[in-house]
N, C-alpha and C positions, 0 to 999 in steps of 0.2 A: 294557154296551157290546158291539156285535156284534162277527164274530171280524174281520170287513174291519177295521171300524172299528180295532180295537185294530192289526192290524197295519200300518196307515197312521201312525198314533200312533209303533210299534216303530221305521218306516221315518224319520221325522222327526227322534227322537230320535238315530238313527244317524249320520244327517247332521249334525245337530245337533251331539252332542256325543261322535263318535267311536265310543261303548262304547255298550251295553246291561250293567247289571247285573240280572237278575231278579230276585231277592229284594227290590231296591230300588224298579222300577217296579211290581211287584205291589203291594207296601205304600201305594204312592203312589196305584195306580188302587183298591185293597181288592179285588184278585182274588188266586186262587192260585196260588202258585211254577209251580204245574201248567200250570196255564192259561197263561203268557207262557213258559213251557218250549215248551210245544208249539207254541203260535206261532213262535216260534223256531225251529224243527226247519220248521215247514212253509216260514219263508222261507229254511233256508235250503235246503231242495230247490229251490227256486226260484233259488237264486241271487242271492238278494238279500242275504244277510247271511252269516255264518261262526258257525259256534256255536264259543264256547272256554268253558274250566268257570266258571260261575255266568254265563256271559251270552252275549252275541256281537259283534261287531268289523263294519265296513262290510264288504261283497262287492266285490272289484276289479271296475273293467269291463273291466279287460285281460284276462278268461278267455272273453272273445269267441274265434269261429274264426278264422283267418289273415286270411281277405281281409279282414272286415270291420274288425280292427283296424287295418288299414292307412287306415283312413279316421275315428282316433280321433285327437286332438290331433298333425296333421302338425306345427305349428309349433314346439310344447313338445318333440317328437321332436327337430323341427333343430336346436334351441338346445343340447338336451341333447348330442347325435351331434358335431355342430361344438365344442363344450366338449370334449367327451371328447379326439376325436382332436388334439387340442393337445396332451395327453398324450402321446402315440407320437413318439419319438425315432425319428431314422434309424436302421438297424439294427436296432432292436427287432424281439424276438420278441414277439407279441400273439395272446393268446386271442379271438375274435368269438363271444359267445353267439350263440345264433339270434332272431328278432326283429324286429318293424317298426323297434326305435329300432338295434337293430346297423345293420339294411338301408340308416337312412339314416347312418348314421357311414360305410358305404362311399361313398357320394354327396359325403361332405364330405373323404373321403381321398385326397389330392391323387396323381395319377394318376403323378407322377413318385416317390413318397415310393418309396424300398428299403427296403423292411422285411419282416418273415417273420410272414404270418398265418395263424392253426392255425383251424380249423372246426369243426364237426359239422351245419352248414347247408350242404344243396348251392345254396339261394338266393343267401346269402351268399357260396358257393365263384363260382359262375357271376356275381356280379355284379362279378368281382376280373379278370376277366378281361382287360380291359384295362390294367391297372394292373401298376406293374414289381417290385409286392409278390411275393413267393414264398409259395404257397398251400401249405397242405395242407387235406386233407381226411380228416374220420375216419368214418369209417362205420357202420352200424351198423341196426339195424329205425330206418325211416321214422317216426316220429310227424307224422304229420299234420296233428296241431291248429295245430304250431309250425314243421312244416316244418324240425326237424332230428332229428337220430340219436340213440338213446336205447337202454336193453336193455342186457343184460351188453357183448356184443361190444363196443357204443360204449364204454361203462365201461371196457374193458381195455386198450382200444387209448389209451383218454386219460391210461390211470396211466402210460405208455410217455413222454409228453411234458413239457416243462420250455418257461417263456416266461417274458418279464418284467413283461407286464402281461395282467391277464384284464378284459374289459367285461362284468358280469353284467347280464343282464336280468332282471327280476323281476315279478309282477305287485302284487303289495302291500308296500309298505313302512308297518309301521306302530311303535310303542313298544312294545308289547305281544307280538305277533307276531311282530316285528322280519320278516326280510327272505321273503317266500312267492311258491311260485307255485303252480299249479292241478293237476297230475299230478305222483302221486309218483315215478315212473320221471325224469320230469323236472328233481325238485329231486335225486334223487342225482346226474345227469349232471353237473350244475349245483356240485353240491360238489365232485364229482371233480377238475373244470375248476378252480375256486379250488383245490384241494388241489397243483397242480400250476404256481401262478403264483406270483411273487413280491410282486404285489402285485394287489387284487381292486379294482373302481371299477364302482359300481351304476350301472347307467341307469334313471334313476328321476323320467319326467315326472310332469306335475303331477299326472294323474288315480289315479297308482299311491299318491301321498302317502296317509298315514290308512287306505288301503285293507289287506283282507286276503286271502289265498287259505285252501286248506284246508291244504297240503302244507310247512313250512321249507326255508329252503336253506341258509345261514349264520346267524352268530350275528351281528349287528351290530357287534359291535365287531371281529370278524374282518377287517372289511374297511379300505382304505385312505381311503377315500371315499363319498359318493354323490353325484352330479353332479345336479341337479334344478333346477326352474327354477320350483318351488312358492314361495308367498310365505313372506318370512319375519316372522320377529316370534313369536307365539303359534301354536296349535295342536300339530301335529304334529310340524313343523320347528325349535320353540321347545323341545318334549321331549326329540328327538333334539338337536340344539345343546349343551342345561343336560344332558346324561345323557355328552357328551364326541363326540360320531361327529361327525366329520368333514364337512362340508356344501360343494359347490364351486359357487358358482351360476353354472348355466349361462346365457351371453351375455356370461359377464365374462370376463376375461383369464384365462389359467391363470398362475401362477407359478411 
């Protein structure tokens, strides 16, 4: 079998069935550990898959650049954003990851609501501006990719803060991997921020389900939640469900 060929095959399988095991599909195709290793390593320089030991995990597509994520499942974003901020009590203090799906939870955050929202997106900051929310913003080196603050300085300035809900955003949520995203300066921001909330709630549309990054940010069961509007039943959300995490589907009521 040609190298395309097999890693059309690898790519199928992923979808298919989540995981790659390599010692398993070698056996299966009668090539060596070697040969679907390397395969492996070439997609995932590509982007296409995540290598973790003895195989590899789907590639999120949420480690696209900024703008173009914003033109990845809008809908699954609303459901999720609108779900979430049902969550936020008056008064509440609330963490905003940075993000297409935080961006659009300020869209769904009712312009009158009084509450106190903490940053490290000046997207995010600037998009509050109308709203009789009391902003902060934290600062720190620009990251680009995600359009929020990152680096020690942001790190320092975030262990300074206390709030009662954090919205993480993530690029892959998967069972194995549990909760990732694409740069590791960005999953520490990321912990930091949970490390300083009382309670953590993943945003996690459908495309991020199953998926994985290269980088962790918590440990699944760390969190309060994850708000998604993936199907249920089997697969990924059938994993996570039977393993105890918390599942909120977005579009339904919050309680």
């Amino acid at each position: 079998m040609l190298a395309a060929a097999r890693k059309d095959l690898l790519l199928e399988r992923l979808r298919r069935d989540g995981r790659i095991v390599a010692k398993e599909i070698a056996l299966e195709l009668g090539l060596s550990e070697d040969s679907i290793r390397r395969d492996l390593r070439e997609l995932d320089a590509a982007g296409l898959a995540v290598r973790v030991y003895g195989g590899a995990l789907p590639a999120s597509p949420a480690v696209a650049d900024y703008a173009s994520r914003t033109a990845v499942a809008p809908e699954s974003k609303r459901l999720v954003a609108a779900t979430a901020v049902a969550l936020i009590e008056p008064g509440a203090t609330v963490i905003l990851d940075g993000g297409t799906t935080a961006l659009a939870m300020v869209d769904a955050l009712p312009t009158t609501l009084e509450c106190t929202i903490i940053t490290h997106s000046p997207t995010i900051a600037s998009r509050l501006l109308e709203h009789a929310a009391e902003v902060f913003l934290i600062g720190g080196r620009l990251f680009k990719h995600s359009a929020v603050a990152c680096g020690a300085a942001a790190v320092e300035a975030a262990g300074l803060i206390s709030a009662d809900l954090f919205f993480l955003g993530v690029t892959g949520v998967h069972p194995e991997a549990g909760l990732t995203t694409g740069d590791a300066d960005e999953a520490a921001m990321k912990r930091t921020l949970a490390s300083r909330a009382a309670e953590t709630y993943v945003l996690a549309s459908a495309e991020k389900i199953g998926a994985a990054s290269r980088y962790p940010v918590v440990p699944l069961d760390a969190v309060a939640g994850i708000i998604t509007d993936g199907e249920r039943g089997g697969g990924t959300l059938g994993d996570l469900a039977a393993a105890g995490i918390p599942l909120i589907a977005a579009g339904s009521p919050v309680s």
